[in-house]
ZAZAGU-982798 format. One record per residue (C-alpha): residue in three letters; residue number from 1; x, y, z. Coordinates in steps of 0.2 Angstrom, whole numbers. Layout:
// ZAZAGU-982798
    r    k      x      y      z
  ala  NUM      X      Y      Z
...
***
This chain:
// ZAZAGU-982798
    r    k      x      y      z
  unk    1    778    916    734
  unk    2    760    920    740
  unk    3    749    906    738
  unk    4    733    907    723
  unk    5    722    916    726
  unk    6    702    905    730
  unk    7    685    913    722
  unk    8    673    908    735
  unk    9    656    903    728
  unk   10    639    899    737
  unk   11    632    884    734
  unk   12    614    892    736
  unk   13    618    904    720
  unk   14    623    890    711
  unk   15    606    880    713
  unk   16    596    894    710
  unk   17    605    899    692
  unk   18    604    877    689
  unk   19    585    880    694
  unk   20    583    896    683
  unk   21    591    889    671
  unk   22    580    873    671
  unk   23    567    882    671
  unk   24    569    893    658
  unk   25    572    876    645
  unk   26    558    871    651
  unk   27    546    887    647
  unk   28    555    886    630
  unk   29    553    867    629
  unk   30    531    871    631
  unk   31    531    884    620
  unk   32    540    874    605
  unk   33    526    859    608
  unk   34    513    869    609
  unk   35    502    867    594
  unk   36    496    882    584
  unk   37    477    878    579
  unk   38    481    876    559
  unk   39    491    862    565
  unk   40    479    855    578
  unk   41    469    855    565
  unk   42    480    846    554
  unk   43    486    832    566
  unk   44    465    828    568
  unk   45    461    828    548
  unk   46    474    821    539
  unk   47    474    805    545
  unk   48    454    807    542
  unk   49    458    810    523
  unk   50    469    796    521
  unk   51    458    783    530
  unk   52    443    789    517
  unk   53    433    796    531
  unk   54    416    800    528
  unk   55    415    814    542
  unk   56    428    830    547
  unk   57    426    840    564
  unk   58    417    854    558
  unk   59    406    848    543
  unk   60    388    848    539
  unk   61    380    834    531
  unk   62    383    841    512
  unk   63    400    848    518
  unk   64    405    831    520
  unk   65    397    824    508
  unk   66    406    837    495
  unk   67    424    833    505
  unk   68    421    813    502
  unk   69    417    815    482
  unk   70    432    828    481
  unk   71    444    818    489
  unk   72    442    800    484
  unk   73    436    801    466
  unk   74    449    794    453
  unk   75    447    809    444
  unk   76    438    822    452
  unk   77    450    819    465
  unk   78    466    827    455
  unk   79    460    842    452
  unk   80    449    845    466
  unk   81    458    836    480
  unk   82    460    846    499
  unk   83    476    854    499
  unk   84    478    844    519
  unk   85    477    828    507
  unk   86    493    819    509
  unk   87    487    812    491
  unk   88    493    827    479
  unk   89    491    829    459
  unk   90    504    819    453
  unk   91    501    805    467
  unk   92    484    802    459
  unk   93    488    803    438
  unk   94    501    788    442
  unk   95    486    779    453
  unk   96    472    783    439
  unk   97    484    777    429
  unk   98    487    760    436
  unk   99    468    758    439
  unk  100    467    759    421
  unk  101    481    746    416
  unk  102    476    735    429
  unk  103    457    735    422
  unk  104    464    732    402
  unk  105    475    719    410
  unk  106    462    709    420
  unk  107    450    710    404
  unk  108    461    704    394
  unk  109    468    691    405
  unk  110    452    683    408
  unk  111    448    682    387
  unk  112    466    674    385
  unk  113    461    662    398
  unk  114    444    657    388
  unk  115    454    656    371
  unk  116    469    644    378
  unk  117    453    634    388
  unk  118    446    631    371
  unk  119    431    640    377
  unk  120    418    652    371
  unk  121    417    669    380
  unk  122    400    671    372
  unk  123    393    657    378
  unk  124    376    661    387
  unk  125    373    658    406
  unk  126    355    663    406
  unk  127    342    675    396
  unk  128    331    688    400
  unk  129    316    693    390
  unk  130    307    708    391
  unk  131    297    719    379
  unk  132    290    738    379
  unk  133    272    745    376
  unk  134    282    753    360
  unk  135    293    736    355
  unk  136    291    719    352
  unk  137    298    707    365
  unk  138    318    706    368
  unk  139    330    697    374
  unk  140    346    700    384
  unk  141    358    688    384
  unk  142    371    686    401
  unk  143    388    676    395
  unk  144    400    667    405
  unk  145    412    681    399
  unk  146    401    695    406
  unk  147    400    687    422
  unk  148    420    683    424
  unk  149    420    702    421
  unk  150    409    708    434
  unk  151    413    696    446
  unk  152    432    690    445
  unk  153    439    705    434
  unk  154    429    719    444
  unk  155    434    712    464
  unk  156    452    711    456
  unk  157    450    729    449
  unk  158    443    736    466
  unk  159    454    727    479
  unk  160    470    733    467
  unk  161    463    749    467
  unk  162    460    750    487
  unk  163    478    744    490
  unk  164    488    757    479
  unk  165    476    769    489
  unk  166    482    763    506
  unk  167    503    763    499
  unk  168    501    780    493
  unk  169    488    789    507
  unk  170    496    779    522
  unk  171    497    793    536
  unk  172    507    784    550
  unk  173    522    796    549
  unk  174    511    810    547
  unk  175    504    822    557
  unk  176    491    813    569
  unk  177    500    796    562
  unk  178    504    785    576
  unk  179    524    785    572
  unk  180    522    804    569
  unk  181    536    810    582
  unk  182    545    793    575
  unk  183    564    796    569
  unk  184    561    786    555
  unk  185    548    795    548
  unk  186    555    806    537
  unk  187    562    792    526
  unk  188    546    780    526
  unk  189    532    794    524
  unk  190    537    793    505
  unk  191    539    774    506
  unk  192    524    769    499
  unk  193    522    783    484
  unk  194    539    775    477
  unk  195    532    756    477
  unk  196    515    761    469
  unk  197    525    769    456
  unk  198    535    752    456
  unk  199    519    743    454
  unk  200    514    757    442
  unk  201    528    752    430
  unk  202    524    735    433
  unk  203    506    734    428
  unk  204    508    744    413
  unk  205    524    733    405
  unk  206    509    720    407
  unk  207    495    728    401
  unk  208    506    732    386
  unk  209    511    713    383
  unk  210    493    709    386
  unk  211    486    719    374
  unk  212    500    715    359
  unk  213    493    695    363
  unk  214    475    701    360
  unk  215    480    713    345
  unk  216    489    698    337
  unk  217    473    683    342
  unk  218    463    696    334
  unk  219    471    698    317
  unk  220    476    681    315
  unk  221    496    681    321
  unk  222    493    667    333
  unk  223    507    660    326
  unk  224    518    674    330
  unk  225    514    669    351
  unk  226    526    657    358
  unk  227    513    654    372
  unk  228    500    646    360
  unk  229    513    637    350
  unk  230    519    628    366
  unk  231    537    633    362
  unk  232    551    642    372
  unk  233    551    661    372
  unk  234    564    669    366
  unk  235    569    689    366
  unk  236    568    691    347
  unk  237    551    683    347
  unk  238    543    692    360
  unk  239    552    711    352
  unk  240    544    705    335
  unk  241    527    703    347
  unk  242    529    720    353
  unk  243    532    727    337
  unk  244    515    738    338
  unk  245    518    746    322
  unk  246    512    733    311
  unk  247    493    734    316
  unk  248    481    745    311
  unk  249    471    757    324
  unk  250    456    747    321
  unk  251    464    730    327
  unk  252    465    740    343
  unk  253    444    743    344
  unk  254    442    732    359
  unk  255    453    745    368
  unk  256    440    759    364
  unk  257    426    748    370
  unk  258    436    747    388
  unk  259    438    766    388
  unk  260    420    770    387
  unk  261    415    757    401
  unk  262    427    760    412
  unk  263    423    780    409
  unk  264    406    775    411
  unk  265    407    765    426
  unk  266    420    782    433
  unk  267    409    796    432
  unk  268    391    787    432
  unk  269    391    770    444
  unk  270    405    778    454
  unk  271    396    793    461
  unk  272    383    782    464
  unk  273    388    768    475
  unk  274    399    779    485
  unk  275    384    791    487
  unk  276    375    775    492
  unk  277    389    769    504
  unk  278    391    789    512
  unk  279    372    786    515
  unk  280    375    772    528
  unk  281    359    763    519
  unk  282    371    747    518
  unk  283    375    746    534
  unk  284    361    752    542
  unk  285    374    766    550
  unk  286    381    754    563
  unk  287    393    744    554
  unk  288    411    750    550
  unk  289    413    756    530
  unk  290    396    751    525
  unk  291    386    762    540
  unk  292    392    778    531
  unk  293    393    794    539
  unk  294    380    790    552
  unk  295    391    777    559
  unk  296    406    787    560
  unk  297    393    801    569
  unk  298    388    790    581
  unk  299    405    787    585
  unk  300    412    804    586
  unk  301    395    807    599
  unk  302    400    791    610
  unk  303    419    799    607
  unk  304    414    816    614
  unk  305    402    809    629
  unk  306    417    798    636
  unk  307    428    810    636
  unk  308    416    821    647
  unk  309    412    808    660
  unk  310    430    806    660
  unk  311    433    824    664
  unk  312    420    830    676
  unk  313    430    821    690
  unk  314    443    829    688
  unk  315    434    846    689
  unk  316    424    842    704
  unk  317    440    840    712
***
């Protein structure tokens, strides 16, 4: 019997294919990470967007201006949003939404709390008198309820507001986020979306209880309330509470009195304080937030001018 037969093989050929292989993963590897520039592009706004950023590469003065309105308006914003926005339509009805329970809440909160105080939310805090060349003297009259509402009620509002926006635009497992290349970050880029509609739910079953309470003060069913009768609540009592259907659309007027204030304060003092806060007047344009787009100007220039210095060395060379 012959012995088998040996394939002789040179070690140099099997380097060279192990290097050309190598080689050739890694050509492919370069290409696959390279970046087209839509998604450059991508990776440097829409973390921008989702931090409110007053400046993006590229814009002018009105173009930013235009992109800060557009984006971060309540309600200009669901229609006219940019499509890089990781805030879509449906994101910001649930947010309007919540903004709006939370302010019918809060309001009525803060009267409920006068009422079981024994208090007056009428009560004056100061006065203001003033007359026209075509009127006789006037006077308006500041109550302790208005300033509850400016001061307690609007901070609530606003810092609510701000923290649904942060849930739902958070950007730190997308594109430009910083646990973008992350494994996790499929599973948590929708995270905060699902618990601000959690907290959605959640604001709206109590603005709903809160204004049933205010309906039933107004009309004279105080007795039907188990809070005010210093009893313990029961299911049926707080189900007969509920019932809406046994008041009349006028006992639900203070509800159209928030509407038009809080539409009021939307589409006039809205544009207006974030026109003043875009403007940097507030900060003087060097302090974070309140500088505006000059501060954030300044910083892209100081931005631009390191990296610069940082790579003319490496050119000399």
């Amino acid at each position: 019997m012959s012995p088998p037969s040996t394939v002789s093989t040179s070690p140099s050929g099997d380097s060279s294919v192990a290097n050309d292989s190598m080689a050739a993963v890694q050509a492919i590897g370069r290409r696959s990470k390279k970046l087209t520039e839509g998604e450059e592009y991508e990776r440097r706004v829409v973390p921008k967007l989702a931090s409110r950023s007053y400046h993006l590469p590229g814009n002018g003065f009105w173009g930013d201006y235009s992109q800060y309105l557009r984006n971060n308006h309540p309600a200009w914003g669901i229609c006219c949003h940019s499509r890089l926005h990781p805030l879509k339509f449906k994101q910001r009805l649930v947010m309007l939404l919540a903004s709006f329970a939370c302010g019918i809440s809060i309001t009525n909160i803060i009267y409920l709390w006068f009422q079981n105080k024994g208090l007056s939310d009428q009560e004056a805090v100061f006065s203001v008198n003033y007359a026209t060349r075509s009127s006789e003297s006037q006077t308006y009259t500041v109550t302790n309820g208005l300033v509850a509402l400016v001061t307690v009620g609007s901070a609530t509002n606003a810092v609510f507001d701000r923290t649904i926006w942060s849930l739902s635009a958070c950007g730190c497992c997308r594109p430009g986020g910083s646990f973008e290349h992350s494994s996790g970050r499929h599973c948590c880029a929708d995270l905060g979306k699902q618990i601000v509609i959690l907290i959605t739910v959640a604001i709206v079953s109590l603005s709903t209880l809160v204004v049933a309470i205010r309906a039933s003060l107004d009309e004279g069913y105080s007795e039907e309330i188990p809070w005010i009768e210093d009893k313990n609540v029961t299911a049926a009592e707080i189900t007969s509470m509920l019932n809406l259907a046994k008041y009349e659309p006028d006992d639900y007027s203070f509800l159209k009195g928030y509407a038009l204030e809080w539409a009021f304060s939307l589409f006039v003092y809205y544009p207006m304080f974030e026109t003043i806060l875009f403007s940097g007047a507030l900060g003087c344009g060097s302090i974070p937030v309140l500088g505006g787009r000059p501060y954030e100007m300044k910083k892209e220039a100081k931005a631009q001018l390191e990296m610069q210095s940082s790579s003319c060395p490496s050119d000399m060379a």
